[in-house]
C-alpha positions as CSV (number, residue, x, y, z in Angstrom):
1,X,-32.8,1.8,11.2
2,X,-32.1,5.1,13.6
3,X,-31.3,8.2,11.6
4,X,-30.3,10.8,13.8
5,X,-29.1,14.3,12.8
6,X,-26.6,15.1,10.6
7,X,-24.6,16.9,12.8
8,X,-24.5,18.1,16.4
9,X,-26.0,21.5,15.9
10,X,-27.8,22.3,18.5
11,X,-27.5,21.4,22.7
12,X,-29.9,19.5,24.6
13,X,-29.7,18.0,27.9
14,X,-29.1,13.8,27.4
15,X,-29.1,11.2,29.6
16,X,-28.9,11.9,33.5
17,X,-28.6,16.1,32.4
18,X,-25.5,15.7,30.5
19,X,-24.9,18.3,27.6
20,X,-24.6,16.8,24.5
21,X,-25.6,18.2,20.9
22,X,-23.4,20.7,21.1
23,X,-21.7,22.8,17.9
24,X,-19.3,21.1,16.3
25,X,-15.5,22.0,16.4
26,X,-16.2,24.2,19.0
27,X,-13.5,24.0,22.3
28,X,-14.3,21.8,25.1
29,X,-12.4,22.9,28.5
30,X,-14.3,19.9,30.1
31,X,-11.6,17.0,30.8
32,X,-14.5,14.9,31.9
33,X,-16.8,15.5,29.1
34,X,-13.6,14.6,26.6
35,X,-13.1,11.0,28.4
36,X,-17.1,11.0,28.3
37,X,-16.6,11.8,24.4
38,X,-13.8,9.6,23.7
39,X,-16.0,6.1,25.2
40,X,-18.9,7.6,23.6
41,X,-17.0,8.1,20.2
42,X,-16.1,4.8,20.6
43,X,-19.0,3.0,20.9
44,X,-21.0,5.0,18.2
45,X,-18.2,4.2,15.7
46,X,-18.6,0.7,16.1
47,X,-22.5,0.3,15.8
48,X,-22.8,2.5,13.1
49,X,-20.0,0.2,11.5
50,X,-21.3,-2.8,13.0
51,X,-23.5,-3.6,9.8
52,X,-21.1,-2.9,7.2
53,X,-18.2,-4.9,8.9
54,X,-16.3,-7.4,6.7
55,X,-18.1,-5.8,3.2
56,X,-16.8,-4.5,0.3
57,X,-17.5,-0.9,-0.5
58,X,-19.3,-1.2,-3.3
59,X,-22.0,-3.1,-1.8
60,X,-21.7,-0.6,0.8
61,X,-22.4,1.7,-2.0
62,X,-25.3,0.0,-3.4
63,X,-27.0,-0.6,-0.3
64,X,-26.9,2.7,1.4
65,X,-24.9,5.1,-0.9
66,X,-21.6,6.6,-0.4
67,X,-21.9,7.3,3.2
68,X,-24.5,6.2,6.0
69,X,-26.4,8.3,7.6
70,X,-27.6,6.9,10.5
71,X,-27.3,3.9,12.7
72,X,-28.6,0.5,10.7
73,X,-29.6,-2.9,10.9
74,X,-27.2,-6.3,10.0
75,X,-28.7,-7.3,6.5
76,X,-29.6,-10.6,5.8
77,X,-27.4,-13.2,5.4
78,X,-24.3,-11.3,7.5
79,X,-21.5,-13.8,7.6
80,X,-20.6,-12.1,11.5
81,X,-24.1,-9.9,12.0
82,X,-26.8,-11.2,10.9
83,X,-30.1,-10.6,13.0
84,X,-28.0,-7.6,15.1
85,X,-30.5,-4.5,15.3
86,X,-29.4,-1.0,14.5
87,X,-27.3,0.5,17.0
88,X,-25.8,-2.9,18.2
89,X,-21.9,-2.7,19.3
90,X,-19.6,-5.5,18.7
91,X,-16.2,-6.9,20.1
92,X,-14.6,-3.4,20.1
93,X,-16.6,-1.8,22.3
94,X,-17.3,-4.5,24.4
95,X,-13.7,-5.8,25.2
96,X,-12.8,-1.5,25.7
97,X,-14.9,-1.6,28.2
98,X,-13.9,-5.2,29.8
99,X,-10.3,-3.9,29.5
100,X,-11.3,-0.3,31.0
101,X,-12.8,-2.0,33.9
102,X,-10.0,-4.4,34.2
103,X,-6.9,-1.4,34.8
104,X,-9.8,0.3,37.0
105,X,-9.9,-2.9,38.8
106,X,-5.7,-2.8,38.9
107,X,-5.8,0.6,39.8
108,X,-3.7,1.2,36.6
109,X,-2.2,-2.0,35.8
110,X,-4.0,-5.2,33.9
111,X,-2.6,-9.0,35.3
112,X,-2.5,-10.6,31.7
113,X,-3.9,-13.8,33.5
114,X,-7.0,-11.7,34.2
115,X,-7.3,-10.3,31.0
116,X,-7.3,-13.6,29.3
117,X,-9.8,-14.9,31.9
118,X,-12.0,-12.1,31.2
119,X,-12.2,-12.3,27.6
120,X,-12.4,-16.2,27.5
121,X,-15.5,-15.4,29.4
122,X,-16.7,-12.7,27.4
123,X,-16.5,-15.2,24.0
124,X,-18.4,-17.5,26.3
125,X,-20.8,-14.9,27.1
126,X,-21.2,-13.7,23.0
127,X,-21.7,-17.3,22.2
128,X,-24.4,-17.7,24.6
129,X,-26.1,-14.7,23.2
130,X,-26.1,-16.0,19.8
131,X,-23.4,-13.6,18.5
132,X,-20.3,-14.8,15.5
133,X,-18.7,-11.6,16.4
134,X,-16.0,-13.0,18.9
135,X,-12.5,-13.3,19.5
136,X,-9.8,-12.2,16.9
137,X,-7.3,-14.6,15.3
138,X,-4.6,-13.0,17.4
139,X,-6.4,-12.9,20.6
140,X,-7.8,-16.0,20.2
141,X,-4.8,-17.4,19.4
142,X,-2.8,-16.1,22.0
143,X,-5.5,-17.1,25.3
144,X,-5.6,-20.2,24.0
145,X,-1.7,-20.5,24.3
146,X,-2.8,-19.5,28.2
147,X,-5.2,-21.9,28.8
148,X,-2.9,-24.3,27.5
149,X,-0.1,-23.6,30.1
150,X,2.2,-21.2,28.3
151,X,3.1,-18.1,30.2
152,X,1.4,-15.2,28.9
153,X,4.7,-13.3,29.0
154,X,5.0,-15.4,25.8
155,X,1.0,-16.1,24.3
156,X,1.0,-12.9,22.4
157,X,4.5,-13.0,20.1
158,X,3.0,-13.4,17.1
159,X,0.2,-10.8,17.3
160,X,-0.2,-8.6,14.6
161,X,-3.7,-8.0,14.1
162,X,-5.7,-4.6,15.5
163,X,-7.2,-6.3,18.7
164,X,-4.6,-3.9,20.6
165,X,-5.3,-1.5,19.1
166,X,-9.4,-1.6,19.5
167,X,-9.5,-1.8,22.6
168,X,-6.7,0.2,24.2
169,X,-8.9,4.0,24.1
170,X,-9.2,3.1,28.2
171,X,-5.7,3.4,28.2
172,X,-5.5,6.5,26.9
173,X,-7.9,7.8,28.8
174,X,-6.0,6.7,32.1
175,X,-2.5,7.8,31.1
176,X,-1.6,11.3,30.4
177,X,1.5,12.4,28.2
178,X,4.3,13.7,30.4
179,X,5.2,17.1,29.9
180,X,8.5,16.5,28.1
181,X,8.6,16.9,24.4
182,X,8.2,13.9,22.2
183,X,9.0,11.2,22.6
184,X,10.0,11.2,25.8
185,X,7.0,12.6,27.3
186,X,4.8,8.9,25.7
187,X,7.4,6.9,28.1
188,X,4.9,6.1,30.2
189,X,2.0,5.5,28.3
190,X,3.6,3.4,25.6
191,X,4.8,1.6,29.0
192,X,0.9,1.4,29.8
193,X,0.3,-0.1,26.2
194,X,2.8,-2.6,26.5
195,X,1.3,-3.6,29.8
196,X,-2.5,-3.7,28.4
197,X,-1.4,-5.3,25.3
198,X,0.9,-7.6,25.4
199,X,-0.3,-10.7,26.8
200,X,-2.3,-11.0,23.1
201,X,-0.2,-8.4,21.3
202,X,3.5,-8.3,21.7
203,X,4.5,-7.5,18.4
204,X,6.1,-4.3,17.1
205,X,3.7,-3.7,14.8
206,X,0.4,-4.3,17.1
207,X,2.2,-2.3,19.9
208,X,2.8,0.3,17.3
209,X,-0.9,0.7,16.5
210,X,-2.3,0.4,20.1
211,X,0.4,3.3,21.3
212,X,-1.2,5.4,18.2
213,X,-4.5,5.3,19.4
214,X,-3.6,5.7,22.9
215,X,-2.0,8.2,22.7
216,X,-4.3,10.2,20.3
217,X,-7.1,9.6,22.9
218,X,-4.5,10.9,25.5
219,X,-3.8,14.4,23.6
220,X,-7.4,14.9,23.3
221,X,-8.5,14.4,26.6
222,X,-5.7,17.0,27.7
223,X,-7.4,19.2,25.4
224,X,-5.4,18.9,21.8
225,X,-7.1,19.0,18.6
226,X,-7.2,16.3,15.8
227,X,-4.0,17.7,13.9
228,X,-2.2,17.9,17.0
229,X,-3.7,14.3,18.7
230,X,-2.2,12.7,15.4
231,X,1.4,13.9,15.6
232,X,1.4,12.1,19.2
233,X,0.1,9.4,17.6
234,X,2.4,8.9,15.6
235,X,5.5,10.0,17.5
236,X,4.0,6.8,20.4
237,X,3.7,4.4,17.2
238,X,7.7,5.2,16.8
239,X,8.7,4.4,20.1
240,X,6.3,1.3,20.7
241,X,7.5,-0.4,17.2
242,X,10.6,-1.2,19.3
243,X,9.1,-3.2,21.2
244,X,7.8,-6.6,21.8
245,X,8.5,-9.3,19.4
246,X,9.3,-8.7,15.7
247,X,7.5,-9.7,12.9
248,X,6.9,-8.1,9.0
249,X,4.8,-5.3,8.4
250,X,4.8,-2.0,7.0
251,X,5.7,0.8,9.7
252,X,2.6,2.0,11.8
253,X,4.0,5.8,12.3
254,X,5.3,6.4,8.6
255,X,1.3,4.8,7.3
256,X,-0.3,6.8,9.3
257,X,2.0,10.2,8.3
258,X,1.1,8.9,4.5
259,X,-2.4,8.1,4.8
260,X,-3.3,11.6,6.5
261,X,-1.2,13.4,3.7
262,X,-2.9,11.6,0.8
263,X,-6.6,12.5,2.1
264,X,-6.0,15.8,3.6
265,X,-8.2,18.6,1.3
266,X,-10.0,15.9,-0.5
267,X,-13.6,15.3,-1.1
268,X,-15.2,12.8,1.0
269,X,-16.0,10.4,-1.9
270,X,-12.7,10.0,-3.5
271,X,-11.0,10.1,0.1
272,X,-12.9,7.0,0.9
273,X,-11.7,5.3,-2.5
274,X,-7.9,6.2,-1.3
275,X,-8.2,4.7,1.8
276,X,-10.2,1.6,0.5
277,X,-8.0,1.0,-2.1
278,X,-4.4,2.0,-1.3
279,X,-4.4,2.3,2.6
280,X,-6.3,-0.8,3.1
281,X,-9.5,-1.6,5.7
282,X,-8.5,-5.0,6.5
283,X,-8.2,-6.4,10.1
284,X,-4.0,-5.8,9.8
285,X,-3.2,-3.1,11.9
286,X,-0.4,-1.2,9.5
287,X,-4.2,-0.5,7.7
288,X,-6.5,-0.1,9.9
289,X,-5.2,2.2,12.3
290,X,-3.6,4.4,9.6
291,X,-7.7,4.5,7.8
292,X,-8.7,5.5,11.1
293,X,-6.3,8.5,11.1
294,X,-6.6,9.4,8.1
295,X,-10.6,9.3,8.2
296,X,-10.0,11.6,11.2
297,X,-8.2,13.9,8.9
298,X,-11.1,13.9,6.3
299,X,-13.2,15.0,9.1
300,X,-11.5,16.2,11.9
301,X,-14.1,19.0,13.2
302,X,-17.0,16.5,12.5
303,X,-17.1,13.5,14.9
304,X,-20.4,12.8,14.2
305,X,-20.1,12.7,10.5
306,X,-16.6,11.2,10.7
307,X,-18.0,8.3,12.3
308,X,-20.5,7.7,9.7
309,X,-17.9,7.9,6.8
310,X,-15.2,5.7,8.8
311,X,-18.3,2.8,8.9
312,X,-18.8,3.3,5.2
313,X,-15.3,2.7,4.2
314,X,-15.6,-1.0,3.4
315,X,-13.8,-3.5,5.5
316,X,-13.1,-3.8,9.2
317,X,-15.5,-1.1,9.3
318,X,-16.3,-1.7,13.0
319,X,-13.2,-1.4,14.1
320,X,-11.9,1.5,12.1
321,X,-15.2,3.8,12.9
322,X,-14.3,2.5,16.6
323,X,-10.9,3.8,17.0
324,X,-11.4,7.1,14.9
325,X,-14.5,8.1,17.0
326,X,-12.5,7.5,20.2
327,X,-9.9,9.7,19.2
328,X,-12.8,12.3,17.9
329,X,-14.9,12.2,21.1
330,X,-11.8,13.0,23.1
331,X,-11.0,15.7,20.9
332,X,-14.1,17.1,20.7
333,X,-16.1,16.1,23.7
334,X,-19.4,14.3,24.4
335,X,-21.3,17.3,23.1
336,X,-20.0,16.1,19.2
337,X,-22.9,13.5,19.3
338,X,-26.3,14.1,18.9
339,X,-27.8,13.1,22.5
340,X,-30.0,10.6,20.2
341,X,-26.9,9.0,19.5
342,X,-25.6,8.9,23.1
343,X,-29.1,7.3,24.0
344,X,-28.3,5.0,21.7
345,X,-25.4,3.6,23.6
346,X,-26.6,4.5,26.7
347,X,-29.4,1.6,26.3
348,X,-26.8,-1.1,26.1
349,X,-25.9,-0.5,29.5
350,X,-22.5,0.5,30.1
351,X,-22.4,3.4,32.2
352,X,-20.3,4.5,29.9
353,X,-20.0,8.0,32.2
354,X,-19.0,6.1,35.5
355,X,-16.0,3.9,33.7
356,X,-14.9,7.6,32.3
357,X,-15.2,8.8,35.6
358,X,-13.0,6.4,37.2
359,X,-10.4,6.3,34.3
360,X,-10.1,9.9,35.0
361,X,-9.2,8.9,38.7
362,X,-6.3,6.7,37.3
363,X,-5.0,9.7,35.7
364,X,-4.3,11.9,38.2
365,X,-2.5,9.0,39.9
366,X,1.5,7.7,39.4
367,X,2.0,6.2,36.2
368,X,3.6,2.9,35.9
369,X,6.7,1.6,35.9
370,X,8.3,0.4,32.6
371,X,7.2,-2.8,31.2
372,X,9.5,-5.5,30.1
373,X,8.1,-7.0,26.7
374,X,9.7,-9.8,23.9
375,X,12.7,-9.8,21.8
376,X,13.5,-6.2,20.4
C-alpha cells in the first residue's frame, strides 16, 4: 500500500521541478498547471479506485473503513484486479491518454477508424500483460461492429455505457467554451464530443455524460471553480442529449442538478450512502457521471481527498474517482496532489506533462466544424 498525505499542505518541487503540494483551494492562474492537474486528477482517481472497482461498499467498509486513505493493492481473488499493485491505473486512464494522443495526432479531430484500431490494439496489448480490465460492453461492442465491416458512423448506436464519458477529459482539455453564454458558447465542444465519441457512443445519453465532463474539465482549465465547472456541465449534458441515437435513460443534466443538491452540506459518510444507494455507482452513465459530480460537490476544495472518497463509493469506483479527479485537477491545478502522488503516476510512464502540453496547443487553435451524429 502507498499512503501519502492527507492533503496537499505544503509545496515541494515534483518531478522535472514542477510545483505540486500546494494549499488546497487556493487559485491557480496557471493554464498549464490546470491541464497538468486535470490528467493528473485523472489518473490518481483511477488507481486509488482501481482496487475497489466492481465492490460493494460495505466490503469497502470492512476492508479499509469509510474512506481510503491512500493508494492500495487489488485484494485477492479480484474478479477484474487481482495481482494489480497499489497505484496501478486501469482502462480509464489508459484509453484518455490513447484518445489524447489520438486528437493530438488529428490536430483536433479523431478518424473513428483509428480510434477503434487503437483500442483493438490496446485490449490486445492488456491481454498480453495479463490484465481482465479491458474493453467495455459498449466499446467492445461497437469495434467489433468495425471489424466486422459496418461503418463506424453506425458501430456506436446503441452505446449507453460511461466509456465516453471516461475517457473524453482530453477533449476538454483541447476545446475551450466560446465566450457566448450558455449554451451556445459549448457548440463547439459538444461538437468535439460527438466527434471523439461517437464511433463507440452515439447515444443521447453517453453523449450527454461525455459533454458533462468535458466540459467541466474545459471551465476549469479556463480558470472556473467546481460550482461554476458543474453548471457548464450540465448546461453541455442538455445540448449533447439531442444528439446521436436515442435510447432510455434517465436525463444526464437533470441527475447531475439532483445528485449535487442532495449531497451539498452533508457529511462525508452519509453523502457516500446517498450516492451509493439512490444515485447509483454502476457502469450506466445517468449514475456514474452524476456520482462523480456530486462527489465533487462533497469535496470540491479537496481534490486530493475527493479522489479518495469518489474510490470508496462502491461500484465503478475507477471510473467515477477518474472523471471527478479530472474535473478537480483542472479546477484546482497540479499543485492539489501531493507530489508523492504525482510520482506515483509519473512512474507509469505517460508523460502525462508533454500530452498536456500539446492539448494545450490544440486549444489555442480553430475549433471544429459541427459533427453530424445518428437519429435525433
Amino acid at each position: 500500500m502507498i499512503h501519502l498525505p492527507g492533503s496537499a499542505a505544503s509545496r515541494t518541487a515534483g518531478p522535472a521541478g514542477r510545483p505540486v503540494g500546494g494549499p488546497v483551494g487556493g487559485p491557480v492562474d496557471d493554464t498549464a498547471a490546470r491541464a497538468r492537474g486535470a490528467l493528473y486528477g485523472l489518473a490518481i482517481g483511477d488507481a486509488l479506485g482501481m482496487p475497489t472497482q466492481m465492490m460493494p461498499r460495505p466490503d469497502i467498509v470492512a476492508r479499509w473503513g469509510p474512506m481510503l486513505t491512500g493508494f492500495e493493492p487489488a485484494p485477492p481473488g479480484h474478479p477484474i484486479a487481482a495481482g494489480q499493485p497499489a497505484g496501478t491505473v486501469t482502462d480509464d486512464t489508459e484509453q484518455a491518454v490513447l484518445l489524447g494522443r489520438l486528437l493530438v495526432a488529428g490536430r483536433g479531430t479523431v478518424d473513428p477508424r483509428a480510434l477503434a484500431d487503437a483500442l483493438v490494439a490496446w485490449e490486445a496489448d492488456m491481454a498480453a500483460r495479463g490484465s481482465e480490465d479491458l474493453l467495455g460492453p459498449s466499446t467492445r461492442r461497437a469495434v467489433a461492429a468495425v471489424l466486422a465491416g459496418t461503418p463506424p458512423e453506425e458501430a456506436g448506436a446503441s452505446g449507453d455505457t460511461n466509456g465516453a464519458a471516461m475517457r473524453v477529459a482530453p477533449v476538454g482539455i483541447a476545446t475551450p467554451i466560446g465566450d457566448c453564454p450558455a449554451p451556445d458558447g459549448l457548440g463547439p465542444l459538444v461538437d468535439r464530443v460527438v466527434a471523439a465519441s461517437r464511433v463507440t457512443h452515439d447515444t443521447g445519453l453517453a453523449l450527454a455524460g461525455a459533454a458533462a465532463v468535458a466540459a467541466a474539465v474545459s471551465a476549469g482549465v479556463s480558470g472556473a471553480p467546481v460550482t461554476e465547472s458543474t453548471r457548464m456541465a450540465i448546461a453541455a449534458a442538455r445540448l449533447a442529449a439531442g444528439r446521436g441515437h436515442w435510447v432510455a435513460g434517465a436525463d444526464v443534466a437533470t441527475r447531475i442538478e439532483w445528485a449535487t443538491g442532495l449531497v451539498s452540506g452533508r457529511p462525508p459518510d452519509e453523502a457516500a450512502d446517498l450516492i451509493y444507494r439512490l444515485v447509483g455507482t454502476s457502469l450506466a452513465t445517468q449514475e456514474s457521471v452524476p456520482a462523480a459530480f456530486a462527489a465533487l460537490a462533497v469535496f470540491p476544495g479537496d481534490p486530493w481527498r475527493m479522489c479518495h472518497f469518489a474510490a470508496s463509493l462502491g461500484g465503478d469506483t475507477d471510473t467515477i474517482a477518474a472523471m471527478a479527479g479530472a474535473v478537480a485537477g483542472a479546477c484546482h491545478g497540479e499543485a492539489a496532489f501531493p507530489a508523492e502522488a504525482v510520482a506515483v503516476i509519473d512512474a507509469h510512464g505517460l508523460d502525462l506533462p508533454g500530452l498536456a502540453r500539446d492539448l494545450l496547443a490544440l486549444r489555442a487553435g480553430p475549433a471544429p466544424g459541427p459533427a453530424t451524429g445518428g437519429a435525433p
